[in-house]
C-alpha positions in Angstrom: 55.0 108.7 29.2 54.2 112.3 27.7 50.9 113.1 26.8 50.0 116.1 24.3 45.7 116.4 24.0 44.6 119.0 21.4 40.8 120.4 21.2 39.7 122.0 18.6 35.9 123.2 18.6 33.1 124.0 16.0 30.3 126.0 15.8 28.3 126.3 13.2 25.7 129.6 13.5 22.4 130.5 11.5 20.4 133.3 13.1 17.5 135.9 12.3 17.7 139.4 13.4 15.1 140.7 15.2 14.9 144.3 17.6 14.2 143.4 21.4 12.6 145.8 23.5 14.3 147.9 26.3 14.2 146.3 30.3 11.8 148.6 32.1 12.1 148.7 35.9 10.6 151.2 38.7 13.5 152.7 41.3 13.6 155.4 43.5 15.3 158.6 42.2 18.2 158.2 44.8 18.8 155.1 43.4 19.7 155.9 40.2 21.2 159.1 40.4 23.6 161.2 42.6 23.5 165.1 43.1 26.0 167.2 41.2 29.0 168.5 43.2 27.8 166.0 46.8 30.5 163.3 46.4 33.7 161.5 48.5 36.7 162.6 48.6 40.0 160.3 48.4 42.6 161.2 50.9 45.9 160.2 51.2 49.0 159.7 53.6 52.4 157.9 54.4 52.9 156.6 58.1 54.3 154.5 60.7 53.1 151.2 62.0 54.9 150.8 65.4 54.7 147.5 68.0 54.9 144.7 65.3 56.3 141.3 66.7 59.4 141.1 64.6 57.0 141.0 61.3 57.8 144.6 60.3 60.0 145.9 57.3 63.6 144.5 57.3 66.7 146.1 56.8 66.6 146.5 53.4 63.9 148.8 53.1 65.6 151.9 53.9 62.4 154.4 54.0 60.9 153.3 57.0 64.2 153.4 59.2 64.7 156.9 57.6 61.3 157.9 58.5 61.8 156.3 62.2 64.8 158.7 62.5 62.8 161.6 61.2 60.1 161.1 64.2 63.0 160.7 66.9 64.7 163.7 65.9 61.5 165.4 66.3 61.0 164.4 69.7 64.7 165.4 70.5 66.7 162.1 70.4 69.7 162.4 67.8 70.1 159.1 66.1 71.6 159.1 62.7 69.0 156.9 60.7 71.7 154.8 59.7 72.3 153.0 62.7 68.5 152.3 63.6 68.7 148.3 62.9 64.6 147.3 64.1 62.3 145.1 62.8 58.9 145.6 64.6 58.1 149.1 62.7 56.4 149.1 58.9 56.5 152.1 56.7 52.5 152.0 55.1 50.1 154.1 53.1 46.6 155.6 54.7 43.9 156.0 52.8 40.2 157.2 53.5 37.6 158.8 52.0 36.1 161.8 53.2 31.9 161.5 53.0 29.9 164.4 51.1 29.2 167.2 53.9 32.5 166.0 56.0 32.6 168.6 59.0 35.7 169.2 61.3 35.7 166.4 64.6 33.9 164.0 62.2 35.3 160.5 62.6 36.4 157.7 59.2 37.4 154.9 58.7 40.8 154.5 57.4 42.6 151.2 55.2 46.5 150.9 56.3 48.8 149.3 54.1 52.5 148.5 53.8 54.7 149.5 51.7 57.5 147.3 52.3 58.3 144.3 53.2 56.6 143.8 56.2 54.6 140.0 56.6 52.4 141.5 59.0 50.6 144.3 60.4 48.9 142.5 63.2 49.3 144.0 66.8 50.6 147.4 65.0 49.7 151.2 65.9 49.8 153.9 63.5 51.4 156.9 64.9 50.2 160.2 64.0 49.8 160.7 59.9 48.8 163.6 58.7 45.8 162.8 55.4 46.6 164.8 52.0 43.8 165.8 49.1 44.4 165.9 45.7 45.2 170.1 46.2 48.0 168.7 48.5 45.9 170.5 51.7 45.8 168.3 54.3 42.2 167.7 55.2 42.1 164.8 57.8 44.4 162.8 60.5 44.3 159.5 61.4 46.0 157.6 64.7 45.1 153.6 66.3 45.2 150.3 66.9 45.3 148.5 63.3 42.5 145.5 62.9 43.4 142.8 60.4 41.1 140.3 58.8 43.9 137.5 58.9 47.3 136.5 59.9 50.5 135.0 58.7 52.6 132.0 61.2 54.7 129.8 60.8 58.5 128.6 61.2 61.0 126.6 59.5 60.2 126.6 56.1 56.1 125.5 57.2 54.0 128.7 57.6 50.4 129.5 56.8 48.7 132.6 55.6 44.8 133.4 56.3 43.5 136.7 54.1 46.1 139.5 53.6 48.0 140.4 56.4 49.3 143.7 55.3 46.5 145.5 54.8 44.3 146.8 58.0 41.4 148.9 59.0 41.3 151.2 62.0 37.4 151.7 62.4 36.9 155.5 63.2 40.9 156.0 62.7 40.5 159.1 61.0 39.6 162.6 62.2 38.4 165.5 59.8 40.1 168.6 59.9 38.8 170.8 57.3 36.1 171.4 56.1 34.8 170.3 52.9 31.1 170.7 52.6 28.8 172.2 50.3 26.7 175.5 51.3 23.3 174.5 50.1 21.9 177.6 50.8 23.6 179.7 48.5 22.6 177.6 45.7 19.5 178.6 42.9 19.5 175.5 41.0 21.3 171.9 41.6 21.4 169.3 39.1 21.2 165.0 39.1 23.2 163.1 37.7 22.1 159.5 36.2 24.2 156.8 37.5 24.1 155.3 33.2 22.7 157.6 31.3 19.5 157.1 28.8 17.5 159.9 27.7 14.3 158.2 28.0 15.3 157.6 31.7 16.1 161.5 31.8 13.3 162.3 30.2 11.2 160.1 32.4 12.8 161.7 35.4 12.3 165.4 34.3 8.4 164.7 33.2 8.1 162.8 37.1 9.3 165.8 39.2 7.2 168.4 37.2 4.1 166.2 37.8 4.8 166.0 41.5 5.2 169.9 42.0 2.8 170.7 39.4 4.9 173.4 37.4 8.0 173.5 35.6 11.0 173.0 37.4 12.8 170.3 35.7 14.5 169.5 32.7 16.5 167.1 31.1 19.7 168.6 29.8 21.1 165.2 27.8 21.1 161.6 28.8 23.3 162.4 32.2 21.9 165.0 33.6 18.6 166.7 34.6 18.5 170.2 36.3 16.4 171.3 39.1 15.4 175.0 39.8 14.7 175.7 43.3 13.2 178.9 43.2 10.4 177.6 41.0 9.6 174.8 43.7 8.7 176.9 46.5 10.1 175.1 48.8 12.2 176.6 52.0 15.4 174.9 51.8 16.8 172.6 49.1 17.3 170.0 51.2 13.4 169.9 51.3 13.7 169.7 47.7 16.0 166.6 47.3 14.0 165.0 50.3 10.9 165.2 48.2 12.3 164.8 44.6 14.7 161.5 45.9 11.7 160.0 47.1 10.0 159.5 43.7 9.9 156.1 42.0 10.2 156.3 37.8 10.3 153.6 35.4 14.5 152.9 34.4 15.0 151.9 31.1 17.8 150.1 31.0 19.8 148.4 28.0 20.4 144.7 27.1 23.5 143.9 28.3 25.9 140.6 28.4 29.0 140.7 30.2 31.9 138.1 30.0 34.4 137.7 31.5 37.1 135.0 29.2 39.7 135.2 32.2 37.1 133.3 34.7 35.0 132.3 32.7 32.0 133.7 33.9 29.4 134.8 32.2 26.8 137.9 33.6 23.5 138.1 31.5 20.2 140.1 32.0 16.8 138.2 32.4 14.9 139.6 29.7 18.3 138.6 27.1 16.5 138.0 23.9 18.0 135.9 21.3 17.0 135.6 17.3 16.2 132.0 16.3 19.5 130.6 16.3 20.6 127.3 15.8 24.5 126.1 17.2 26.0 123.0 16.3 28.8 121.7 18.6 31.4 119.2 18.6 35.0 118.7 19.5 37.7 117.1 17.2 40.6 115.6 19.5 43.7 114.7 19.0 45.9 112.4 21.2 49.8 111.9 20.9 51.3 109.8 23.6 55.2 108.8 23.5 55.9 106.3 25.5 59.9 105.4 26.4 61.4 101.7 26.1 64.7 100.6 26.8 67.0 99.0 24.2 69.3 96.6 26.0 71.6 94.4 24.1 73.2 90.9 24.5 75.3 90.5 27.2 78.4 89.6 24.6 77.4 92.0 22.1 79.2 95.3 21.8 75.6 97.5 21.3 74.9 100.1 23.8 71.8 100.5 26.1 69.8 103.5 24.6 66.2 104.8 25.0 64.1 104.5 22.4 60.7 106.7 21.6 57.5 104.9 21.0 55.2 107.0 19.7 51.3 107.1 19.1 48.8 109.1 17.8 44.8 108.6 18.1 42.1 111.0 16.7 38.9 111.0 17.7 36.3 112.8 16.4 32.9 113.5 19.0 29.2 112.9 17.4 28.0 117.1 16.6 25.7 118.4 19.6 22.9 120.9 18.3 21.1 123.5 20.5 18.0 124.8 18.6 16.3 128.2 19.8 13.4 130.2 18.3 12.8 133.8 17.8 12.8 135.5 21.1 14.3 132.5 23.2 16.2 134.1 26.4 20.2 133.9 27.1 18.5 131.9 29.9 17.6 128.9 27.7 20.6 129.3 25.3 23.0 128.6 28.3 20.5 125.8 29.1 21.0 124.2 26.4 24.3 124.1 26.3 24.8 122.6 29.7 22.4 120.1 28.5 24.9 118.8 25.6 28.5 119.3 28.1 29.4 122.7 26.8 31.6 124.5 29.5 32.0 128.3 30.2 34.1 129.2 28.2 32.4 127.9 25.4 29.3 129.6 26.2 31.5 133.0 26.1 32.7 131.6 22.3 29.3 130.8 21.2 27.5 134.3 22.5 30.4 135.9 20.8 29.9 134.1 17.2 26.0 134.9 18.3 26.9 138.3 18.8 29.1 138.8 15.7 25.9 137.2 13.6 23.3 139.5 14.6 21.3 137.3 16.2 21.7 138.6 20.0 20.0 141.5 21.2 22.1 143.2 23.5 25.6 144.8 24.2 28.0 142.6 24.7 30.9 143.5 27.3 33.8 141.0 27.4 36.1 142.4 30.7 
């Protein structure tokens, strides 16, 4: 018996548009905005995972045999990379990221992962791999015992798999070699940078700092950034500066936002969402087709043949319209309520803010990932 169900929903909208004020919030400086020029830096490098239990990269993956022969070579044993037929080595990728103010001797974490096709890392030790900035410098080193979250067993066609397998951590892995930090001291004036920027929030920021020194020596450039000058703030040092200035709390205005996401279905709103009055009606039209097989079999002296036949039905059905009623300035909150109330699923809550949305009647950007 085959089975075809097709379900087709309708929404009927009717809004008003009204403005809805901006969220206001109080945060710490530090929170909200990052110093220009103090940041991480990626690094990068491709290495060896040695002392795998038969779970390392197989014969087809000709890099990591070639890189095995490369280290032996090094180390004075002539072996044509050819010929090297192993399975307990994996050929991986090393990542980090170096920290703002990263020194020489200071320790990282770094995230192993293979490249081939390994099943897993567990038990492995990463040899010696030199870690490579953007400027193609090298800039750090990492060596260790790998850590994995998980593992992969099994035998004989039954095998089970907990997390990922071929990607590991080495805690402290990593050693800095050059480096990469900032000279505060030769700097006059240093700038912040707003995580999203907002004039007001700039603004806000620039007026807060000047009231705290009581002089001019910030100012809000645009909605990203606001400059500081440190000669004007009489301080010693500028890390005196950023102690003082991170330490302030300002009020954050922030902007309505929805997100969506269709591919989950999940749906991210703010608290203070405002909706115009709104009304949704809701229903589902359905259609049913089911075929259903039968046998034709003839008389036993007749010359017919035995054949299956198709029986097919259809069956529409047509549910009663569900109706969600909102006033001016009802929340996202109470929308969604609503619509659990009369059976609506997630994804039809992402349709009907989107219809919302595309009338007028919702308040606030909408961000479908």
């Amino acid at each position: 018996m085959k089975t075809i169900i097709l379900v087709l929903p309708l929404l009927v909208l009717s809004s008003n548009f009204s403005a809805a004020d901006d969220v206001v919030q109080k945060f710490l400086i530090r929170d909200v905005t990052s110093v220009e020029g103090i940041r991480q830096n990626p690094v990068l490098g491709y290495g060896m995972v040695v002392g795998l239990r038969g779970t390392g990269d197989r014969q087809q993956t000709i890099f990591s045999t070639q890189t095995l022969g490369n280290i032996l070579q090094r180390m004075g044993v002539q072996i044509p990379s050819s010929t090297i037929k192993v399975n307990n080595v994996a050929g991986v990728f090393v990542t980090a990221d170096l920290p703002p103010f990263a020194r020489p001797g200071m320790r990282l974490d770094v995230t192993v992962s293979s490249i081939g096709d390994a099943k897993s890392l567990e038990g492995g030790l990463l040899l010696l791999t030199p870690l490579y900035g953007a400027d193609g410098r090298i800039y750090a080193e990492a060596q260790g015992v790998v850590t994995l979250g998980g593992y992969n067993a099994g035998g004989g066609g039954n095998a089970k798999q907990l997390n990922h397998p071929t990607v590991a951590r080495i805690p402290g892995g990593g050693l800095v070699e050059r480096d990469t930090s900032i000279d505060l001291r030769q700097l006059n004036k240093l700038a912040l940078l707003l995580a999203d920027p907002d004039f007001s929030t700039a603004e806000e920021i620039a007026g807060m700092i000047n009231k705290e020194f009581g002089k001019q020596i910030a100012s809000d450039v645009d909605g990203r950034r606001v400059d500081l000058d440190a000669v004007a703030a009489g301080l010693p040092s500028l890390p005196a500066l950023l102690a003082r200035v991170e330490n302030l709390s300002v009020q954050v205005h922030r902007r309505a936002r929805v997100v969506v996401n269709e591919r989950t279905g999940t749906v991210v709103m703010g608290k203070d969402v405002r909706l115009g009055a709104v009304s949704v009606l809701h229903g589902n039209f359905s259609i049913e087709v089911t075929t259903r097989l039968e046998v034709s079999q003839p008389n036993e002296l007749a010359q017919g043949q035995t054949q299956v036949v198709p029986q097919a039905s259809v069956k529409v059905e047509e549910g009663a319209a569900r109706n969600v009623e909102l006033s001016e300035g009802a929340s996202v909150q109470q929308l969604v309520d609503g619509l659990q109330k009369i059976g609506a699923t997630a994804r039809d809550v992402i349709a009907i803010l989107q219809a919302i949305k595309a009338a007028g009647a919702l308040q606030a950007e909408l961000d479908v990932i």
